[in-house]
C-alpha positions, -999 to +999 in steps of 0.1 A: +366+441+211+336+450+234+312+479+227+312+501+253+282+518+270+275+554+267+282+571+299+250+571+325+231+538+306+232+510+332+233+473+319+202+464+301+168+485+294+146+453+291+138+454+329+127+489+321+106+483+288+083+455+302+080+470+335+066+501+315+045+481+289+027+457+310-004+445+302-022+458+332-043+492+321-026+514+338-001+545+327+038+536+327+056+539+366+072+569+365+107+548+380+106+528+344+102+561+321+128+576+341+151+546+336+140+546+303+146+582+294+182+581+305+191+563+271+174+596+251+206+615+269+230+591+252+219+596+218+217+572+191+231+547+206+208+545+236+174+551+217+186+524+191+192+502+224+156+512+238+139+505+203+158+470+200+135+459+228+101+482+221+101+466+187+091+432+206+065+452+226+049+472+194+045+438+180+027+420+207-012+410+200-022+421+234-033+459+223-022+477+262+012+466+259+014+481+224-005+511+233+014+518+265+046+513+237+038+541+219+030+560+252+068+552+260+075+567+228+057+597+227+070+603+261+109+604+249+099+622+224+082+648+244+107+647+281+138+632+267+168+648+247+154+666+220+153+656+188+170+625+196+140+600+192+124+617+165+158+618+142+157+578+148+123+576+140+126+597+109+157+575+098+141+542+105+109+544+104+100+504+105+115+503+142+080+524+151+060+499+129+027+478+150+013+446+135-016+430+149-033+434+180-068+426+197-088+440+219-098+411+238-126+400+217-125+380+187-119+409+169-082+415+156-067+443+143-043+451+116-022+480+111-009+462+078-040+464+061-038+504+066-031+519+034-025+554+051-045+581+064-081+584+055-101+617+051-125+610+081-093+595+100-058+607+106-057+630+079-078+652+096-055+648+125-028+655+106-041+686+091-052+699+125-023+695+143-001+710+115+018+678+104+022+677+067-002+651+057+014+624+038+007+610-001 
């Protein structure tokens, strides 16, 4: 038995993900997000199928693919169906999850280490920007 597509989701969004998250410093073309933010209109289905190949992307060392990853994100959030991403998000939270990155130096990263938000740091960004902050 095949799974079939959602209505208006065309093949496969890998094209779109790594034409969006390439490593050149420069914002996402608008003809990936677009592409991209079709799959937010699907529901679930077609944000789990965006995410299957993000996760890849939020994972890779090379710190503008992963930052133009979470642009992606943010960006579904903020012009695709509403509500969509965030619910996945909210219900799998590990999907949104970086790991190690550098920023070209021989200084890495790690988002592992993190033991949550600091008081100088995002708690403070939290509080302003009236997320509860978390424990």
């Amino acid at each position: 038995m095949s799974r079939q597509r959602p209505p208006g989701m065309s093949g496969s969004f890998e094209k779109s993900i790594k034409g969006g998250t390439k490593i050149k410093l420069a914002p996402p073309k608008a003809k990936y997000v677009e592409h991209i933010l079709i799959a937010t209109h699907a529901g679930e289905a077609g944000v789990a199928e965006i995410f299957k190949t993000l996760q890849n992307r939020l994972r890779d060392s090379t710190w503008t693919i992963v930052f133009k990853s979470l642009i992606i994100v943010h960006l579904m959030i903020r012009e695709g169906e509403p509500n969509v991403t965030l619910k996945y998000v909210a219900d799998s939270p590990s999907k949104l999850a970086i790991s190690n990155f550098s920023d070209g130096t021989s200084k890495e990263y790690s988002m592992a280490s993190a033991r949550g938000p600091t008081e100088s740091g995002s708690t403070h960004l939290y509080r302003n920007r009236g997320y509860p902050p978390q424990k």
